[in-house]
C-alpha positions in Angstrom: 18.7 16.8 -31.9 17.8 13.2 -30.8 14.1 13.8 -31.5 14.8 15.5 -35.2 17.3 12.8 -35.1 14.1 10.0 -34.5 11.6 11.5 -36.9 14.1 11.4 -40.1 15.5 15.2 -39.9 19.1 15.9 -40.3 20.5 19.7 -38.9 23.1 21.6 -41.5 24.6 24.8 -40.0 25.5 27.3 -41.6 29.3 27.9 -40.7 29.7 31.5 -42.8 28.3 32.8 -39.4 30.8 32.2 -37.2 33.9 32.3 -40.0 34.9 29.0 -39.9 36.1 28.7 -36.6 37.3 25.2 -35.6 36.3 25.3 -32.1 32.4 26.2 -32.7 31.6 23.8 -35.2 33.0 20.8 -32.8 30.4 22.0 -30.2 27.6 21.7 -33.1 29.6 18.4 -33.8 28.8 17.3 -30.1 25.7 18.1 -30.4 24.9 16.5 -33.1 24.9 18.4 -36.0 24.8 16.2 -38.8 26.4 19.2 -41.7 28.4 21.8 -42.1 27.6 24.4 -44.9 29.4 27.6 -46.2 29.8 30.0 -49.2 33.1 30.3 -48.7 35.9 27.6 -50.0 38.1 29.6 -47.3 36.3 28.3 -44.4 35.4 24.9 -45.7 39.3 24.7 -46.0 39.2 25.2 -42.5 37.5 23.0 -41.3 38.8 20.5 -43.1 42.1 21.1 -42.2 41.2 20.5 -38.7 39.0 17.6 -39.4 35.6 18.1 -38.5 33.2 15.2 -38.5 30.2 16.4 -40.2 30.0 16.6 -43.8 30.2 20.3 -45.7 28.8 21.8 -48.6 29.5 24.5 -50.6 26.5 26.1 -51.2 27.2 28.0 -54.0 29.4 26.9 -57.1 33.3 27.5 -56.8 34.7 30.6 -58.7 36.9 29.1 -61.7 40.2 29.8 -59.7 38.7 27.8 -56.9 37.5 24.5 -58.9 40.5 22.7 -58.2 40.9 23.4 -54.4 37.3 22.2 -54.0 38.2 19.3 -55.8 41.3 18.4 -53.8 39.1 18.8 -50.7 37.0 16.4 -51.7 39.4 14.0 -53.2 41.5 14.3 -49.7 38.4 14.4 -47.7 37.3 10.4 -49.5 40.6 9.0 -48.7 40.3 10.2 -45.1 37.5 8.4 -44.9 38.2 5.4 -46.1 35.8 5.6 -49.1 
């Protein structure tokens, strides 16, 4: 990671692969792992809950019943922060 780290690169995993789980993605946040990325709200919801460091993305857009979750992640996910 330092080396991607030293020529510009930034590493986003993709989280769908191991469901969400907590545990794994703050061993990827150890090592450096700069972003977090899933399909489903359900595991971003997860790990935000358990307040992971990296960022997340959704990488696909939210289902109209799942707009205003992703929203309130987001919103909650600024104020702990700081921003």
């Amino acid at each position: 990671m330092t080396r991607l780290r030293a020529k510009g690169i930034s590493v986003t995993c993709l989280a769908k692969a191991f469901l969400g789980l907590p545990e794994i993605s703050k061993a990827w946040d150890r090592l450096g792992i700069c972003e977090l990325a899933d399909s489903r709200v359900e595991n971003l919801r997860t790990l935000h809950g358990a307040e992971i460091a990296p960022s997340m993305t959704l990488i696909r857009t939210p289902i109209l019943s799942q707009q205003s979750q992703v929203v309130l992640m987001v919103e909650l996910g600024d104020m702990r922060e700081g921003n």
